[in-house]
Backbone as JSON, one array per atom type, in Angstrom:
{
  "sequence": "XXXXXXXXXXXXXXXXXXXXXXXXXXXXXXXXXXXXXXXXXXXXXXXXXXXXXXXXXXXXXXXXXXXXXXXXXXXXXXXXXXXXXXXXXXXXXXXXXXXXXXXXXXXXXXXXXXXXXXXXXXXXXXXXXXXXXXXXXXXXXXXXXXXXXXXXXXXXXXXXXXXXXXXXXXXXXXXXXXXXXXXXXXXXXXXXXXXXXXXXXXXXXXXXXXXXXXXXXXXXXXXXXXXXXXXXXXXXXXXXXXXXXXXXXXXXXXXXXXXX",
  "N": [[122.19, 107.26, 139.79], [121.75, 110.44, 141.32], [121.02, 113.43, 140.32], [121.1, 116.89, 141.11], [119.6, 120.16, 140.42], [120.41, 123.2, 141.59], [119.81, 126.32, 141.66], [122.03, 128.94, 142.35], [123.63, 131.74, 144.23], [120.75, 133.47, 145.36], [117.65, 133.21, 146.34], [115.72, 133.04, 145.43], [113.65, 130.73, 142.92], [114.78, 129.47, 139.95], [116.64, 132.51, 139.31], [119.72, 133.67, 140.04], [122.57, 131.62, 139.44], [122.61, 128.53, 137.54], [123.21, 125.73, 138.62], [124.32, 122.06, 137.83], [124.29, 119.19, 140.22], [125.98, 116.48, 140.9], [126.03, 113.33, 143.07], [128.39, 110.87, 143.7], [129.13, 107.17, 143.85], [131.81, 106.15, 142.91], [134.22, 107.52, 141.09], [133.3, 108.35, 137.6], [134.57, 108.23, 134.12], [136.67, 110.53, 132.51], [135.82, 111.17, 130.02], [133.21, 110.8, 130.1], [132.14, 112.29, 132.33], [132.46, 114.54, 130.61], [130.44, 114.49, 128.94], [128.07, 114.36, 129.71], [128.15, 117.05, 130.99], [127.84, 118.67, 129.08], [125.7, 117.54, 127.64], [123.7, 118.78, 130.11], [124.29, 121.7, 129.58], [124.8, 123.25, 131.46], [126.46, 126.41, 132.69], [128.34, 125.06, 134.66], [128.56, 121.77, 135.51], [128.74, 119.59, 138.68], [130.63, 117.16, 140.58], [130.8, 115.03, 142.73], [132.62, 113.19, 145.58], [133.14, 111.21, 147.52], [135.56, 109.7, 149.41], [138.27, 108.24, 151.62], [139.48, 110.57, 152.41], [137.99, 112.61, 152.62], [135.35, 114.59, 151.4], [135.13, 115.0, 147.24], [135.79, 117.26, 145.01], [134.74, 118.13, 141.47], [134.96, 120.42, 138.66], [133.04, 120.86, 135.85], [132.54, 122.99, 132.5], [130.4, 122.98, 129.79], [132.37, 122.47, 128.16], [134.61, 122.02, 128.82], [136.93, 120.81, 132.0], [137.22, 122.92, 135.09], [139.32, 124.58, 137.07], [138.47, 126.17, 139.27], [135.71, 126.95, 140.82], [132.67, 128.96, 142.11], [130.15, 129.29, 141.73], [129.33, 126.62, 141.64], [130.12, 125.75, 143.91], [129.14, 126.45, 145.69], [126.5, 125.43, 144.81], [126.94, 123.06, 145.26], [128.02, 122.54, 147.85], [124.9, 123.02, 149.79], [123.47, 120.91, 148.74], [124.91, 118.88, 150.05], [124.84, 120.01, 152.26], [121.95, 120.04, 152.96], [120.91, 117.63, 152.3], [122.73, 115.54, 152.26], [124.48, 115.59, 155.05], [122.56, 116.77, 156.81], [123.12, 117.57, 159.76], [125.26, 118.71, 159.79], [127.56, 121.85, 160.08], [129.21, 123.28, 158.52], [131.3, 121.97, 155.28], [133.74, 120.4, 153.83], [136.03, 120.11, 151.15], [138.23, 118.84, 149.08], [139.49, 119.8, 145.92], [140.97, 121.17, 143.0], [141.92, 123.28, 143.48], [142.98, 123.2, 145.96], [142.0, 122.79, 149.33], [138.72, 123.57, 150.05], [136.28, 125.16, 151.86], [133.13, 125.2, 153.2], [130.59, 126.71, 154.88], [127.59, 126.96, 157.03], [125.57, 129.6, 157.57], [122.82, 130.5, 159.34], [120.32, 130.93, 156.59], [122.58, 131.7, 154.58], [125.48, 130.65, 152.73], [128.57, 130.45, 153.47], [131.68, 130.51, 151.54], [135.0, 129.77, 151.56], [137.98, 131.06, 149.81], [140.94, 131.44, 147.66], [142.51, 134.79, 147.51], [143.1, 135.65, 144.09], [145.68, 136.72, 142.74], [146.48, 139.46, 140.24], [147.39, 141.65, 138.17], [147.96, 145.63, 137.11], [147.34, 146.19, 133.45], [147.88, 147.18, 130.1], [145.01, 148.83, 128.52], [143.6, 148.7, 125.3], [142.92, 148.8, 122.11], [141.58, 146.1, 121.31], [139.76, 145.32, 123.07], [138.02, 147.65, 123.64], [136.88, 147.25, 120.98], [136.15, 144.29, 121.56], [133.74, 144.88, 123.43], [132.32, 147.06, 122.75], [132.34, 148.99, 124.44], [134.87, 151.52, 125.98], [136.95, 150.52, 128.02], [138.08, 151.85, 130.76], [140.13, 151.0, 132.94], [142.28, 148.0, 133.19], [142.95, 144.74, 134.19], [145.04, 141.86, 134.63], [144.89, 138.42, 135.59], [143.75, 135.03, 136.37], [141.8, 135.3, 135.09], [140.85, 138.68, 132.33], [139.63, 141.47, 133.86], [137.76, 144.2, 133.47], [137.29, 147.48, 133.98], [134.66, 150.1, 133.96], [133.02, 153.02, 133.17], [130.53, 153.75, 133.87], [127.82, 152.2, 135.47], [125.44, 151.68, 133.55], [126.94, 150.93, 131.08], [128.09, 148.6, 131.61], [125.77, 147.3, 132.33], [124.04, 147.1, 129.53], [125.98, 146.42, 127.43], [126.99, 144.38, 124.95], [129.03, 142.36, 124.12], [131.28, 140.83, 121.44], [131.32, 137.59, 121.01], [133.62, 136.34, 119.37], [135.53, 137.9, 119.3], [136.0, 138.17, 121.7], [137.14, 135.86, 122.92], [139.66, 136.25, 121.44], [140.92, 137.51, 123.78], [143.57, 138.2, 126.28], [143.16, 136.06, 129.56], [141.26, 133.54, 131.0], [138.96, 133.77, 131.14], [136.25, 136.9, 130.55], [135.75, 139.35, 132.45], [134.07, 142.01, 133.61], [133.08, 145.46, 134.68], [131.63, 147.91, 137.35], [131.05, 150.56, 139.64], [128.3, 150.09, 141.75], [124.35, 151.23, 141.48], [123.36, 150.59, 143.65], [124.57, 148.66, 145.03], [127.72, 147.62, 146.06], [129.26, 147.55, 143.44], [128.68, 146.32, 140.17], [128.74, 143.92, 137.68], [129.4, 141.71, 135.04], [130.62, 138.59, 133.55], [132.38, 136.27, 131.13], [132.53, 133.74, 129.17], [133.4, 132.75, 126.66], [135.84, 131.09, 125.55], [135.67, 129.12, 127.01], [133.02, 127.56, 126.3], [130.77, 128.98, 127.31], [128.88, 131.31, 127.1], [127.98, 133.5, 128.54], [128.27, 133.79, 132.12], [125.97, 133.4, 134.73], [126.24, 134.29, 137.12], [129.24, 134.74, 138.38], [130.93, 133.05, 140.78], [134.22, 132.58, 140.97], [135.35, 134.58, 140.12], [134.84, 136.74, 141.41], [136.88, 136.15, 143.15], [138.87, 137.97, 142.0], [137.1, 140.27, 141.36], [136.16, 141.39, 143.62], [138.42, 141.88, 145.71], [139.22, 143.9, 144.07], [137.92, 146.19, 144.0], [137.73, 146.28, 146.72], [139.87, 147.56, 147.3], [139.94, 149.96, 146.08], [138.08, 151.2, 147.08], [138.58, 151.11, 150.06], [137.29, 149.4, 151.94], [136.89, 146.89, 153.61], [134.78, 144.66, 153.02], [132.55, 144.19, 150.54], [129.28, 144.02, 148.97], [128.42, 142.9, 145.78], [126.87, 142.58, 143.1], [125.7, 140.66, 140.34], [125.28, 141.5, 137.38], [123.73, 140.21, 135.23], [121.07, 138.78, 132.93], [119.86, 136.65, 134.8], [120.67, 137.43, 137.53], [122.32, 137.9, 140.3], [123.03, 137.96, 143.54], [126.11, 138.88, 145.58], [128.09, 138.46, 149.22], [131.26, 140.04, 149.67], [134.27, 139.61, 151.25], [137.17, 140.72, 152.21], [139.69, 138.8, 153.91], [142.64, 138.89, 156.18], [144.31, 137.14, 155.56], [145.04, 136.27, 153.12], [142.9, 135.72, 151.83], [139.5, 134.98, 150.78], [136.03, 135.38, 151.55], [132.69, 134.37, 150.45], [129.98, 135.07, 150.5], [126.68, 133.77, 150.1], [122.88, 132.46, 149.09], [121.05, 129.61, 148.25], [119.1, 127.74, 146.3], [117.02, 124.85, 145.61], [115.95, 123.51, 142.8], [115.15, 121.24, 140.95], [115.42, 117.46, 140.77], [116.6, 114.88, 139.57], [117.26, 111.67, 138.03], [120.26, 109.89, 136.73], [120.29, 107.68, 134.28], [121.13, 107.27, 132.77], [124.07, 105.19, 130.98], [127.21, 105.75, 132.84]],
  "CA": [[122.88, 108.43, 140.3], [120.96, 111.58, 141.48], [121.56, 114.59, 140.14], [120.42, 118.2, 141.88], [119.54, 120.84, 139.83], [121.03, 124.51, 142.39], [120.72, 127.74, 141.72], [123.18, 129.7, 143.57], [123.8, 133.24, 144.66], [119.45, 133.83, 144.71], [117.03, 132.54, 147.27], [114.39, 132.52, 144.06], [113.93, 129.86, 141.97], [115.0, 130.31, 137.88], [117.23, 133.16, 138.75], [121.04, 133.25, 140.36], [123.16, 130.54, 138.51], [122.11, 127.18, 138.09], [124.87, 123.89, 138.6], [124.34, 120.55, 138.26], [125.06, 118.62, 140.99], [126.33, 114.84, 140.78], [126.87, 112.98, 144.21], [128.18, 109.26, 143.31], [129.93, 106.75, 144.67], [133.03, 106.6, 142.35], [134.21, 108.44, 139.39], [132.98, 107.79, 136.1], [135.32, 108.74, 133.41], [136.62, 112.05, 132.4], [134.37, 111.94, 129.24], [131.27, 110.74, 131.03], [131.22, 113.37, 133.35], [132.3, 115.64, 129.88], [129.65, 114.02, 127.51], [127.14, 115.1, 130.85], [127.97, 118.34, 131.3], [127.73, 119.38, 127.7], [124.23, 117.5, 127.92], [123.15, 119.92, 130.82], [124.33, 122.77, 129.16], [124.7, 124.84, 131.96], [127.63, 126.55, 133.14], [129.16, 124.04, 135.62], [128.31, 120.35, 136.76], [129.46, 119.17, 139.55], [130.98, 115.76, 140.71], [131.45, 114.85, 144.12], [132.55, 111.49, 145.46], [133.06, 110.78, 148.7], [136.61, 109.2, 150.02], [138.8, 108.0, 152.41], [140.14, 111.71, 153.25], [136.65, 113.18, 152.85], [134.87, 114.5, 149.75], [136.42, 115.31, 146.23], [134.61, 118.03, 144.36], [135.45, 118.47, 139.86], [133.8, 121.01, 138.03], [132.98, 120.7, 134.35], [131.82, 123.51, 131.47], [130.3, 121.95, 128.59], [133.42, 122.83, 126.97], [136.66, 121.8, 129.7], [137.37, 120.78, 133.19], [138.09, 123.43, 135.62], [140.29, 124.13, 138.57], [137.83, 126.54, 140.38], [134.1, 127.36, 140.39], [132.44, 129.42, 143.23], [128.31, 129.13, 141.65], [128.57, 125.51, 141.74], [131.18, 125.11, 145.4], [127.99, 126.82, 146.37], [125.61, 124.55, 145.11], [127.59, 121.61, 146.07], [127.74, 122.32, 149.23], [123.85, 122.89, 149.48], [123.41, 119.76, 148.52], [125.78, 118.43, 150.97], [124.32, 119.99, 154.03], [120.62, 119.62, 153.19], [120.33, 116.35, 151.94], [123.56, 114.24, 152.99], [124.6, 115.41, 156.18], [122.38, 118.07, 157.27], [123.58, 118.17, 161.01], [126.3, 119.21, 160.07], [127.5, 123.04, 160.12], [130.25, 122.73, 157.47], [131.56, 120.87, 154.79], [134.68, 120.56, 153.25], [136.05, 119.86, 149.85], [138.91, 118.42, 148.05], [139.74, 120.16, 144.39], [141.83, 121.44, 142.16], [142.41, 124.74, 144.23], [143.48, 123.18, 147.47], [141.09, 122.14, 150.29], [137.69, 124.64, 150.07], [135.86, 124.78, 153.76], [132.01, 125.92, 153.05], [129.92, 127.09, 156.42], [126.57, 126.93, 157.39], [124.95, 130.79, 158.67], [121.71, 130.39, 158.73], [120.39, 131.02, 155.2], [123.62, 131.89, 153.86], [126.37, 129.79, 153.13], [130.0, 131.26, 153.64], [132.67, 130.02, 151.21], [136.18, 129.71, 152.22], [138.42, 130.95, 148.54], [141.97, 132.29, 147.76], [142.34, 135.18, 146.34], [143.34, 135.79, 142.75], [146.45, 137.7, 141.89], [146.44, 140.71, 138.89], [148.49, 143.21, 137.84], [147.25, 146.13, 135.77], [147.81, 145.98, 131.99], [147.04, 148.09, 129.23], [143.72, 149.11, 128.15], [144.06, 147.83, 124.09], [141.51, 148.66, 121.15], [140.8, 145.13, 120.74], [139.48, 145.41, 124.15], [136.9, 148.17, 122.91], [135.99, 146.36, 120.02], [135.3, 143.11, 121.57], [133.31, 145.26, 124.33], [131.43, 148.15, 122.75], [132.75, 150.52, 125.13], [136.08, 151.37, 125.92], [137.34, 150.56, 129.39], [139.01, 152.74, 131.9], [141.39, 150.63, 133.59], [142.32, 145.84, 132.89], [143.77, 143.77, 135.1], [144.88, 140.45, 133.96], [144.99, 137.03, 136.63], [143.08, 134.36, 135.95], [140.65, 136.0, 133.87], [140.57, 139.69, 132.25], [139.04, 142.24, 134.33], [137.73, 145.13, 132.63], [136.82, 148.15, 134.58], [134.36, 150.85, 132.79], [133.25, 154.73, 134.49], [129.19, 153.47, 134.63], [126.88, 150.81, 135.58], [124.63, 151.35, 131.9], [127.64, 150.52, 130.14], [128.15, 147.0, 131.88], [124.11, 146.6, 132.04], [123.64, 147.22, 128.02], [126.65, 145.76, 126.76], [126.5, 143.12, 124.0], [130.27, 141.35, 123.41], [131.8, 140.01, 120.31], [131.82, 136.5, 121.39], [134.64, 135.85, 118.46], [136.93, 138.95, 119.07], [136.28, 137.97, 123.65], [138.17, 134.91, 122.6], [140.87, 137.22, 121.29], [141.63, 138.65, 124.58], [143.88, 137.35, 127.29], [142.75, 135.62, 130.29], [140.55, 132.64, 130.87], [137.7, 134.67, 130.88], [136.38, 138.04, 130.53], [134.99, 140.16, 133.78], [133.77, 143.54, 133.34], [132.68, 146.05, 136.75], [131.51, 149.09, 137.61], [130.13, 150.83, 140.38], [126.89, 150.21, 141.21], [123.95, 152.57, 142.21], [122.66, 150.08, 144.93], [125.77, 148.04, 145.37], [129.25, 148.73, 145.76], [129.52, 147.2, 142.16], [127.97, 145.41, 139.32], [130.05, 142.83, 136.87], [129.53, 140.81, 134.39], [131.35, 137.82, 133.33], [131.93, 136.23, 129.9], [133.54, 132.59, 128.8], [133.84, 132.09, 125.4], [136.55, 129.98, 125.53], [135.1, 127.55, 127.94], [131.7, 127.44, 125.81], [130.43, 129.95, 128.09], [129.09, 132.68, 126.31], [127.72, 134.71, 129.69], [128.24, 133.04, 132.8], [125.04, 134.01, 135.28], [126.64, 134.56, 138.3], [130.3, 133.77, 138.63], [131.81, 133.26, 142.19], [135.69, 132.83, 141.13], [135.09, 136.28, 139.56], [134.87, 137.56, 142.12], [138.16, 136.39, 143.63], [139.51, 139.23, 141.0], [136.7, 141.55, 141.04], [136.1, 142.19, 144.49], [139.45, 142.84, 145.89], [140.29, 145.38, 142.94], [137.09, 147.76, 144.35], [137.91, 146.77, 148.3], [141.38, 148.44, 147.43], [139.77, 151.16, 145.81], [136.95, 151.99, 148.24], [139.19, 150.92, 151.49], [136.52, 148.29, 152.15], [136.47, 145.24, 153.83], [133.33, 143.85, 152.53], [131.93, 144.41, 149.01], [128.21, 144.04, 148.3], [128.12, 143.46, 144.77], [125.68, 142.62, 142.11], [126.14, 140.07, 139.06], [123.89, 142.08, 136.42], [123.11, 139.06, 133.98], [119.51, 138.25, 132.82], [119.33, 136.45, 135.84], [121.23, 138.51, 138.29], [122.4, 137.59, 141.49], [124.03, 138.72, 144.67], [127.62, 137.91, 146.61], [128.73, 139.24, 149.67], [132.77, 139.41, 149.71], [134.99, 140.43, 152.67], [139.05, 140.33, 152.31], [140.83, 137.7, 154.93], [144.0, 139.5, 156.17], [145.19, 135.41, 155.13], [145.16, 136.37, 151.25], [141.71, 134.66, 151.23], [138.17, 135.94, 150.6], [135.1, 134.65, 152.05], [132.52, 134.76, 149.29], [128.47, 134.3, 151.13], [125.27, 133.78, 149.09], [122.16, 131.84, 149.27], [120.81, 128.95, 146.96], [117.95, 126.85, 145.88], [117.04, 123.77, 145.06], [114.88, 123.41, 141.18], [114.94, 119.57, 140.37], [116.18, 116.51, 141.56], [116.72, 113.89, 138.99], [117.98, 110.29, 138.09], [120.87, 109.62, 136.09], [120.18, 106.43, 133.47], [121.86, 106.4, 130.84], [125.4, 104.24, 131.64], [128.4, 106.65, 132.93]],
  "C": [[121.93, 109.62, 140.32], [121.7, 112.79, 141.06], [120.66, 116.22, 140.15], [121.02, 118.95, 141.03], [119.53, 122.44, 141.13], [120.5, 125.86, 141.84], [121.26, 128.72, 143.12], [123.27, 131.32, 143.63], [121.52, 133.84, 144.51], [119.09, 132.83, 145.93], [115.64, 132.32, 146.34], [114.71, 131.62, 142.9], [113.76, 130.47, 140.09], [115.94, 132.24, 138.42], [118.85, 133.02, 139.52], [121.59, 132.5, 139.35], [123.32, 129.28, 138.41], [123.34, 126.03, 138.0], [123.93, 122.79, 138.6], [125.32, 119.92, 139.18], [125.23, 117.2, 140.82], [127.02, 114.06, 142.11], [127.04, 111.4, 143.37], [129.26, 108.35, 144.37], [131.48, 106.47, 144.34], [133.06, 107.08, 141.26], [134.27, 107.8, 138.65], [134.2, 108.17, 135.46], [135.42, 109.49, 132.72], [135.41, 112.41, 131.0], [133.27, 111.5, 129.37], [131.18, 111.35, 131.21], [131.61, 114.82, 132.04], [131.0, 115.53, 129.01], [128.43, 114.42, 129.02], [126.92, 116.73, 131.27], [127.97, 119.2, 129.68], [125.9, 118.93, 127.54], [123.63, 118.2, 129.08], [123.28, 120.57, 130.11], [124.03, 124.1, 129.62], [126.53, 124.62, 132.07], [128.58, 125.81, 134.02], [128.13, 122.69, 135.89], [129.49, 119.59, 137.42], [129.42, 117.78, 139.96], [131.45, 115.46, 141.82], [131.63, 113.48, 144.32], [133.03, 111.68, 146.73], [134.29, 109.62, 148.94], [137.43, 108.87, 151.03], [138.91, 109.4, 153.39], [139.07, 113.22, 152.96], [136.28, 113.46, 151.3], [135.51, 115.47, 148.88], [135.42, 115.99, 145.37], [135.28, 118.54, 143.07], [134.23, 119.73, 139.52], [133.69, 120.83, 136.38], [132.42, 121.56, 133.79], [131.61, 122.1, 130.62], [131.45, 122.01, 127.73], [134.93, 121.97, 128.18], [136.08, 121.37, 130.8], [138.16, 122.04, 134.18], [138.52, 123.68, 136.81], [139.46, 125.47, 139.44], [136.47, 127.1, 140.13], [133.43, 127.93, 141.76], [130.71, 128.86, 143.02], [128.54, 127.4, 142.13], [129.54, 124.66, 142.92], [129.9, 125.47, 145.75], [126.44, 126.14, 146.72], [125.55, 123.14, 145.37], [127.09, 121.47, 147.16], [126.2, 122.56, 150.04], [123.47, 121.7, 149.24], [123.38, 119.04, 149.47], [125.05, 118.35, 152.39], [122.92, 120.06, 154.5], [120.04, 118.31, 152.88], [121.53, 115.15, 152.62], [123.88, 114.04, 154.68], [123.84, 116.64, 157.12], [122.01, 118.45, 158.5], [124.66, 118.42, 160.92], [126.67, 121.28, 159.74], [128.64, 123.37, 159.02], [130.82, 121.49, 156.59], [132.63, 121.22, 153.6], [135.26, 119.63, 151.81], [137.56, 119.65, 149.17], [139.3, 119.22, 146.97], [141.04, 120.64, 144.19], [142.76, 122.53, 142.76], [142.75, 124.39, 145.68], [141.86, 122.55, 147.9], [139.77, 123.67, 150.33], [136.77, 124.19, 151.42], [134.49, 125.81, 153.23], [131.35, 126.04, 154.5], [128.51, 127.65, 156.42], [126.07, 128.78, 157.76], [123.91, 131.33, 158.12], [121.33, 130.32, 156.87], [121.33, 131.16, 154.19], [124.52, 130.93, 153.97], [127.3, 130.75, 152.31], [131.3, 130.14, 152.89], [133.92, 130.75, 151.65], [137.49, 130.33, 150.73], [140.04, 131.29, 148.88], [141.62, 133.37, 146.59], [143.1, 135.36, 145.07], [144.52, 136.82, 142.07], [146.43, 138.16, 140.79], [147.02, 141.59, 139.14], [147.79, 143.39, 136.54], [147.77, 146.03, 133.9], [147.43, 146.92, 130.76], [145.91, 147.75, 128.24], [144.13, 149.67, 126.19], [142.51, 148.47, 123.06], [140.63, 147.52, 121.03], [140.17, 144.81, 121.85], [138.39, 145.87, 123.43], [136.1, 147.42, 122.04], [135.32, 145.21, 120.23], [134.36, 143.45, 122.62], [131.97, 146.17, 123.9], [131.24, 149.02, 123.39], [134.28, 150.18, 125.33], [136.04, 151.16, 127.68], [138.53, 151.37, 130.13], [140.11, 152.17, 132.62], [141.29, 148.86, 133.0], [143.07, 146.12, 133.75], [143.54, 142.66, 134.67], [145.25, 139.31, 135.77], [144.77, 136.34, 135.51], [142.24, 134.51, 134.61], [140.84, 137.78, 133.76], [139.65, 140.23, 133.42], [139.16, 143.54, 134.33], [136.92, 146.12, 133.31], [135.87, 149.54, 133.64], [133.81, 152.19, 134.03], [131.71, 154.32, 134.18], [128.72, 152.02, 134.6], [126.2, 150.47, 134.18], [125.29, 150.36, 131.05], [127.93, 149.16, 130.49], [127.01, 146.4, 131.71], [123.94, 145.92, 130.69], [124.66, 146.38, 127.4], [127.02, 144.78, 126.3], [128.07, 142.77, 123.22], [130.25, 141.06, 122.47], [132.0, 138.96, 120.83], [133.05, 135.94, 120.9], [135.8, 136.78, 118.69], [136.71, 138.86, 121.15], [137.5, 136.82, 123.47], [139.56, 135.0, 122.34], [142.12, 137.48, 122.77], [142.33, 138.0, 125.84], [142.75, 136.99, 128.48], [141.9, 134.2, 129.88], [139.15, 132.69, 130.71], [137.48, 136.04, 130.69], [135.39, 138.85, 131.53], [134.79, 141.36, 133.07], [132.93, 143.94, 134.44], [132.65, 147.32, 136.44], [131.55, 149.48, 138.87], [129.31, 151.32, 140.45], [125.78, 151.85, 142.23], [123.51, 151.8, 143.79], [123.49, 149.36, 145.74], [127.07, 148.55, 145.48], [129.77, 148.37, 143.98], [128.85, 146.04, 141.58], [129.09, 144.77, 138.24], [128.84, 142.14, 136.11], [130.66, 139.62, 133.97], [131.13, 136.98, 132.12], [132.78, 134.95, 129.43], [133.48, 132.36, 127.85], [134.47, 130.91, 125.27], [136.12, 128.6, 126.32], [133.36, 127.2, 127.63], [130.63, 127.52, 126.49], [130.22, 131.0, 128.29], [129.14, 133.83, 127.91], [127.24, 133.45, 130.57], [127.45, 133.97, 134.26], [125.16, 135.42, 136.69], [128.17, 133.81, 138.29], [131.03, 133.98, 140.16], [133.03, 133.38, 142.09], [135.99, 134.09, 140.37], [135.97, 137.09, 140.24], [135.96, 137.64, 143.23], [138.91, 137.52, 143.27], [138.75, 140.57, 141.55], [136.4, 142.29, 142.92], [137.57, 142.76, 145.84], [139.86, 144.01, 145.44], [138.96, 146.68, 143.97], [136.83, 147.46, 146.06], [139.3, 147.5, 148.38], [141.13, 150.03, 146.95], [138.91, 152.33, 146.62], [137.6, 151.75, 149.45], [138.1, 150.18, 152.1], [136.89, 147.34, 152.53], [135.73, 143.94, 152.73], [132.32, 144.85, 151.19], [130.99, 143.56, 149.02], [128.06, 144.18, 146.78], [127.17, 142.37, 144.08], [126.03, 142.04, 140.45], [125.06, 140.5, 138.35], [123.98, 141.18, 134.89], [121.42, 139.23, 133.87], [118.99, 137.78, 134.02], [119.08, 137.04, 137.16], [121.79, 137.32, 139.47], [123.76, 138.11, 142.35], [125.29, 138.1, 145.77], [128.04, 139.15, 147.37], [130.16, 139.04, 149.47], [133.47, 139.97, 150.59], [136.39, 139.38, 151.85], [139.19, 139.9, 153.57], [141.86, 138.4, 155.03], [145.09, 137.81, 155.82], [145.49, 135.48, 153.84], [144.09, 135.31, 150.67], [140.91, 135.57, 151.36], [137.18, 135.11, 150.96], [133.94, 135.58, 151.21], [130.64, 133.99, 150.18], [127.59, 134.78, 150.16], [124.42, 132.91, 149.42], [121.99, 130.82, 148.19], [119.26, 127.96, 147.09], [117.82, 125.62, 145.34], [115.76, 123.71, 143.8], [114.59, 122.16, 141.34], [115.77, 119.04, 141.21], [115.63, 115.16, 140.32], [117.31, 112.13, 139.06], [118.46, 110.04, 136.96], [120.73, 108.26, 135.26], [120.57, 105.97, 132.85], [123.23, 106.21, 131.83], [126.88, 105.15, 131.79], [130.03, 105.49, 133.1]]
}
């Protein structure tokens, strides 16, 4: 079994957010592909398989199974349309979240998402504390999303990994706006043994609606300020979808051996 080493949102290699990719021909079993993605020990590997009613795409932390991943739909499909079928101009996907439709333009590839319902919530001490600043406005969905009044304070800021765990959601976002972008974020998984996740694309289902409602924007330019960094355009769908474009890379290209 081959398995492609991505990074996503970044057209340079070693920075954006890296996935493992896994094309095979049927699925192993759920703790193969868990006892694999805890041996990567990145943020997502991915599992595609190829079926009757086209292909079926899982994602895995080293910690869970989950039902949506944008860094590694990204470097899936990358995969997909440079090495399996790459006359084709799209390629569509199976998961947890419905049917995902990725698209070819030029260098960029254009994901297809929904977006992420939140309603605001109150802004909590144990917020502060597990933050090291206080935040200006939350919104809970999927995951927290923790709004703060500068960019420094999202740059610099060093989490309680033990008191993030604390705090609702499935994860923990945090956003500003930026000086070069319309906004910078971070993103933070504890719970899914995911301390700081590089670049997250289903983030940004949350984070970039909240600052195209605030700026009257379409299309949000923003800026994942991790160690690594990396960049996502996002435009609102009047469909209650978001189309989420970035670039990616290919690092490695391995061979799976040991018995799944």
């Amino acid at each position: 079994m081959k398995q492609y080493i991505v990074d996503a949102f970044t057209h340079t290699p070693f920075a954006g957010n890296p996935a493992a990719v896994c094309v095979m021909d049927r699925w192993p079993s759920e703790t193969s592909m868990m006892r694999l993605a805890m041996e990567n020990n990145l943020s997502e590997t991915a599992f595609i398989v190829k079926e009757e009613q086209g292909y079926h795409l899982r994602w895995f932390t080293p910690g869970t199974e989950v039902d949506l991943c944008g860094h590694a739909t990204l470097a899936s499909s990358f995969v997909i349309l440079h090495y399996y079928e790459p006359e084709a101009d799209q390629v569509e996907f199976h998961t947890l979240s419905g049917l995902l439709t990725i698209r070819r333009d030029g260098d960029l590839l254009e994901m297809d998402f929904p977006v992420c319902a939140q309603e605001e919530i109150p802004v909590t001490d144990a917020m502060e504390k597990a933050f090291g600043v206080r935040p200006v406005k939350a919104l809970l969905g999927p995951d927290l999303l923790c709004v703060f009044d500068s960019e420094e304070a999202v740059r610099t800021m060093e989490p309680d990994q033990a008191l993030l765990k604390k705090l609702p959601g499935r994860g923990q976002n945090v956003t500003a706006r930026g000086s070069e972008t319309d906004c910078v974020s971070r993103s933070f998984f504890p719970n899914l043994a995911v301390p700081e996740d590089p670049v997250c694309g289903s983030a940004h289902c949350q984070i970039a609606p909240y600052w195209s409602s605030v700026m009257g924007k379409q299309t949000i330019q923003a800026y994942q300020a991790s160690k690594r960094g990396g960049y996502l355009q996002c435009t609102l769908q009047e469909n209650g979808r978001i189309s989420l474009r970035g670039e990616a890379v290919l690092v490695a290209v391995s061979e799976i051996v040991a018995p799944l």
